[in-house]
N, C-alpha and C positions, 0 to 999 in steps of 0.2 A: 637662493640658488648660487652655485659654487661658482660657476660659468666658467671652467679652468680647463685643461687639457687632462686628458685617461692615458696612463700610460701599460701598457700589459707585459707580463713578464719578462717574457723575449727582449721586449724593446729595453727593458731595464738590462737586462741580462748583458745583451751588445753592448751598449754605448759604457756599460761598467769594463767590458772587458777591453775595450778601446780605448779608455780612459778619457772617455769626451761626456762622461755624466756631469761636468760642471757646464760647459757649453750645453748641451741638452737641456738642462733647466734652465740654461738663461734664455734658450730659445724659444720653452712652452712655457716660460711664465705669461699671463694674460691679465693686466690690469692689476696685477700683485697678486694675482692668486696663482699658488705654486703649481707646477704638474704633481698629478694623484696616483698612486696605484693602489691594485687591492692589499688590505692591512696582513691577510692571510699570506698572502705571496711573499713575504720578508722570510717567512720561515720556511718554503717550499725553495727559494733562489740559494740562501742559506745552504741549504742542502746541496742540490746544484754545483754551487761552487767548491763548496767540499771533496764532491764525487768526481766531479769532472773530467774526462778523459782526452778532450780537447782544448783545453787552456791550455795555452804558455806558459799564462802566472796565474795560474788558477788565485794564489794568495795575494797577488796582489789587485786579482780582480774584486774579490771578497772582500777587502780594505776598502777599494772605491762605492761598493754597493752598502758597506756602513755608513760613508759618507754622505751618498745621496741618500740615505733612508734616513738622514740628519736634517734632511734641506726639504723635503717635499711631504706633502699631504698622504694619510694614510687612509681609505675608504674602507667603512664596512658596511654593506649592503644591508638595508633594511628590509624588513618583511616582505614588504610591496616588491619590492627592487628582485628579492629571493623568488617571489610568484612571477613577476613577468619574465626573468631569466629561467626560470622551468617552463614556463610556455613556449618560451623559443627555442628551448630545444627538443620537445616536444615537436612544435615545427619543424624543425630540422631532419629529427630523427623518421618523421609519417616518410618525408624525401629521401630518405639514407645518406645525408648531409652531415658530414661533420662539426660539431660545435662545441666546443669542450666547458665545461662550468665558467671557467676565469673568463673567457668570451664573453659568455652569457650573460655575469652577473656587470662586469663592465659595460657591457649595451644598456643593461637595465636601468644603472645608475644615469649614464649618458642621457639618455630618454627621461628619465624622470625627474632628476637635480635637472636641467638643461644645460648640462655641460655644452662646454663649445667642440669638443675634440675628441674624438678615440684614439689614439697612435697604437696601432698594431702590426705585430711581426706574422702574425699567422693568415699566410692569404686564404688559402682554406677556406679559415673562417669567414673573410670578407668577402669571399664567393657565395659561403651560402648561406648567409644574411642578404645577399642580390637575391638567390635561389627563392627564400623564403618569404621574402617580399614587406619587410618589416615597412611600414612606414613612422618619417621623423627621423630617419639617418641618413637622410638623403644628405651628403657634403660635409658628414660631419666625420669621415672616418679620412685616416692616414694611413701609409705605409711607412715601414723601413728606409727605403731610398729616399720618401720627403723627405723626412728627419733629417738624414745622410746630408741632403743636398741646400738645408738650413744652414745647420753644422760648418758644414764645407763654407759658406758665405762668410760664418764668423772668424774661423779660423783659419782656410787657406787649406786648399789642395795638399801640399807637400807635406804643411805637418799632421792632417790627418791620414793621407796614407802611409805616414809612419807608422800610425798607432792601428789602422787596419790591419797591413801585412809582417805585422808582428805577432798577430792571432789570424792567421788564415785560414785555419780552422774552422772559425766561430763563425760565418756564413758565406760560403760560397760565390755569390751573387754579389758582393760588396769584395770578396779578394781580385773578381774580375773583373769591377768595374775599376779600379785602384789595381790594375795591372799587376801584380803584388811580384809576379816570375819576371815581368821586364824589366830592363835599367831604368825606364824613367816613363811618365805618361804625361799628357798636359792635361790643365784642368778641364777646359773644354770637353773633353774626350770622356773625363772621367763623369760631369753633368752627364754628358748627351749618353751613358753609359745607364746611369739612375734614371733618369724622364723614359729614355726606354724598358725599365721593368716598370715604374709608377705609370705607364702611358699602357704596356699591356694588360695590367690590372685595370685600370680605367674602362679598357674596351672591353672587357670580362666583366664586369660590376655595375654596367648604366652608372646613376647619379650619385653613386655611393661614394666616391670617392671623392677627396677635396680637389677641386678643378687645378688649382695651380701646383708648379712643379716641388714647389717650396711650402713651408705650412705662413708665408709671411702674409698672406689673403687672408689669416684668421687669426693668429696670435699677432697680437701690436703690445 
């Protein structure tokens, strides 16, 4: 078993466009095993960044995402992993639940390698994997804002909201908590900004979600 951190496109997606993909990996590395994402998604992100109508530097976002796709693990879902990611959305879908493949097949792997971690950008989905009542991911999923508020520990407030609100764009949620229209924010401000959307996910989700504000309770 890999027992490493999942990362899903989104999550690649941002932290490429923010240019904090080397901090991010140094964050979900876990015992020397790199952060993973699915091996298909290189060539769906690829696109992405190509097309993009919200980047800044769409090019030089695409330059950091060949970078980390230098540094980290590439998964492809085995048979099993394919049938219990069809189950779950099957699940999903009896409820009118949203669940899209790359979800799916990232739970599946999580659950069955016994990954330690999912980091996902799509709450959505992390609602209706609660909805659907999977058991065995109880504490093993992440959000956006943990990552963010990792991140933020290694580097410091000031120079990542440089690299945020130079793509304000790219999520909403993170230009507001990094103040991005104001002259200045303090770091405090811009935590207790994150632990508030990771804290209303929390109360949305039961046990699904990793208890602490940061992923530092499970990556060492």
């Amino acid at each position: 078993m890999a027992e490493g951190v999942l990362l899903d496109n989104d999550i690649v997606l941002k932290t490429c466009a923010y240019r904090c993909h080397r901090e991010m990996i140094a964050r979900t590395t876990s015992g020397g095993v790199t952060p993973g994402m699915l091996a298909i998604g290189r060539f769906t992100l690829r696109s992405r960044f190509k097309r993009s109508r919200i980047l800044a530097d769409a090019a030089g976002s695409a330059l950091a995402f060949e970078e980390l796709l230098a540094a980290i693990r590439l998964v492809d879902p085995s048979e099993r992993e394919i049938q219990l990611a069809a189950e779950i959305e099957e699940r999903a879908a009896a409820l009118s639940l949203e669940f899209d493949t790359g979800e799916s097949q990232l739970l599946a792997v999580l659950l069955v390698r016994g990954e330690k971690l999912l980091i996902t950008g799509d709450k959505r989905a992390v609602h209706a994997l609660y909805e659907v009542g999977m058991v065995g991911a109880e504490g093993r999923i992440a959000c956006l804002e943990q990552l963010v508020a990792s991140v933020l520990a290694h580097c410091g407030a000031a120079a990542l909201r440089n690299r945020v609100c130079a793509e304000p764009e790219v999520d909403k949620a993170l230009t507001a908590c990094f103040a991005c229209f104001a002259s200045s924010v303090e770091a405090e401000n811009v935590l207790a900004g994150l632990r508030s959307y990771s804290r209303h996910l929390r109360n949305r989700t039961g046990a699904l979600l990793l208890s602490s504000d940061d992923l530092s309770a499970i990556v060492a």
